[in-house]
Structures are given as C-alpha cells and as structure tokens.
N, C-alpha and C positions, 0 to 999 in steps of 0.2 A: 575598443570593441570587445562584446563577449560573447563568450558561446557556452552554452549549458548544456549537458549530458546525464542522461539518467539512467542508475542502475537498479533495477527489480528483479526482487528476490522473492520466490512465494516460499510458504511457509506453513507448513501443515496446523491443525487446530492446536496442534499442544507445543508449537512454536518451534518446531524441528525443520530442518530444511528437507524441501520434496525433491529436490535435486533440478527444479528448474529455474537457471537467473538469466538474464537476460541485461543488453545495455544497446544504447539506442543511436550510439555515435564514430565506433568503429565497424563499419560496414565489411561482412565476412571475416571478422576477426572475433576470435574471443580473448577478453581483455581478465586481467586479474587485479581482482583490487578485496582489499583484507583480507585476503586469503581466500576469498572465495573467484573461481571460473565462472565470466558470463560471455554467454555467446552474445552476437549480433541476435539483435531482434527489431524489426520495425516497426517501432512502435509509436504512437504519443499518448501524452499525460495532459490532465490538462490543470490537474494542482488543485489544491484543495480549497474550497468555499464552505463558509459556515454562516448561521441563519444569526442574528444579532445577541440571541440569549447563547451561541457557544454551544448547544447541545445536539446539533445537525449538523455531522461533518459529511462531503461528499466527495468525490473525484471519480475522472472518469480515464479510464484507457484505453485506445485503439488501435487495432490492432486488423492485420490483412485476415480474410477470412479464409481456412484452409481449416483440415481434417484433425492436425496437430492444435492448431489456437482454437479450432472447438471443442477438440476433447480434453485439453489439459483445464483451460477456463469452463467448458461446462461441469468438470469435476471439480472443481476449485469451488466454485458457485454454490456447488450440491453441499459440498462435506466443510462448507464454512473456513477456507483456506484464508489464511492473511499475507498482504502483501506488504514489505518492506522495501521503501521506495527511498534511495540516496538521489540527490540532485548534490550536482559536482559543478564549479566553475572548469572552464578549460581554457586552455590559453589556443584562441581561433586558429593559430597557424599550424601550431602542431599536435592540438586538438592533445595533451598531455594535460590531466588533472592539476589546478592548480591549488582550489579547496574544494572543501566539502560544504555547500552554504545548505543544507539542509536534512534531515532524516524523519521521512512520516511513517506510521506503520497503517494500514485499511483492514478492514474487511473485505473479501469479497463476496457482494453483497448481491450476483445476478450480470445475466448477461444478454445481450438483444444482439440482432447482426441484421443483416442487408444481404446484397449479390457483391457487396464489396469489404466491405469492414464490419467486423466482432467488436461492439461495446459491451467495456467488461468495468461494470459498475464498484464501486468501489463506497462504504461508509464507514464512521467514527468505529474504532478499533470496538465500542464501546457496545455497538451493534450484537458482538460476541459473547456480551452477558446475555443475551438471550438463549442463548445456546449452550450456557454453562461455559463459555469458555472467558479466562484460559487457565480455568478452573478455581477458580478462587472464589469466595464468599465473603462479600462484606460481613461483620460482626463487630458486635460493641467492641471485644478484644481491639477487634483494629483500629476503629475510628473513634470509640467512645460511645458518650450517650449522643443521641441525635432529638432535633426539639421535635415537639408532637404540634406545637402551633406555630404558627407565622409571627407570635407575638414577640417583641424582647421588650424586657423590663431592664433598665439599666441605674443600679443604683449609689 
C-alpha cells in the first residue's frame, strides 16, 4: 500500500519564498521538511498533463473557498507567483516521508471558484517568459546560433 503527500510552496516572481507553504497530509499540524514550515492545507493536486509536442504543461489545484485561499491565490494569479510542488511517498501507517518521487515548479496561471472550491490553475513554468520572468533572456551567448529553416543538410 501507498500513500502520497504533497508539499507547496509558492514563490514570488523572482523565485523568493512569499512565506506561504502548505502540505496536504498532516491534518492541523505543520510539518517541516528542508528547512522549510508548512502548514496543513486542504488541498488537491491533480498532477501535471502535457499535450503530445511537450510545450503545454497544465495542473490544477483545489482548494476550500474562503477569504485567505482567495486573496492569497487571487494575488498569486495577478503578480505571476510560481508554485513549487514536492510529491513525497509516505509510509500509510505513520504517514512519515519515506521519498521524495517527484519535484514540479508552475506558474500560477488564474483562478475560478464556485460556493465551494477555488480552482487555482496552474501552467508550464515557461508561461513566465511571458512576463519577463525569471528574468533571463535567451541569447546566442547562451544557446548558440539557432537555424532560420526547418531545413537540415547533413553531410
């Protein structure tokens, strides 16, 4: 048997922590894991899908709807916050980390709610070049020359 646990951390545009994390499997406790404090938050994830060509990443989170998960995610939404999201193995009985099977970073990309749950949209970290973030600029220095046709000649 397993049991999986998730820890999010959001993350101001220029990669700095906003000072809210969150984990989704010790209920009224806050747990500590790398040195970072996260509180209990009920949340779900629903993990990330991409479209066949690799360049449309998505995931989604939700979240109860309340005064705190709308203003922190409506903020996060506006000012192009990213989210870094651990998925941890646990061992079912004592719910104690056993690994870490995964680490994704998002955008937050938008959020919609109901009378019951905040969907807090989530895309390809890559969404934040749009936005100038996280501040860097492709340039020949870095990648080289890049081809101007679809053509290759190989000889």
């Amino acid at each position: 048997m397993l049991a999986i646990g998730i820890y999010l951390k959001l993350l101001l545009p220029d990669g700095t922590d906003s000072g809210y994390s969150y984990q989704n499997f010790f209920q009224g406790q806050t747990r500590k894991y790398e040195g970072t404090n996260y509180m209990f938050g009920a949340f779900g994830f629903s993990g990330g899908t991409l479209d066949l060509e690799g360049g449309n990443i998505s995931a989604t989170m939700i979240f109860a709807v309340n005064e705190l998960s709308a203003a922190v995610f409506g903020q996060a939404a506006r000012d192009l916050w990213l989210a870094q999201i651990r998925t941890v193995w646990l061992e079912p009985d004592t719910l104690k980390e056993t690994s870490q099977h995964s680490e994704e970073l998002y955008a937050i990309t938008g959020i919609g709610h109901d009378n019951s749950q905040l969907s807090v949209r989530l895309g390809s970290p890559l969404d934040a070049v749009q936005a100038n973030l996280p501040r860097r600029v492709l340039t020949t220095a870095l990648v080289g020359e890049l081809p101007s046709t679809g053509s290759i000649n190989l000889s």
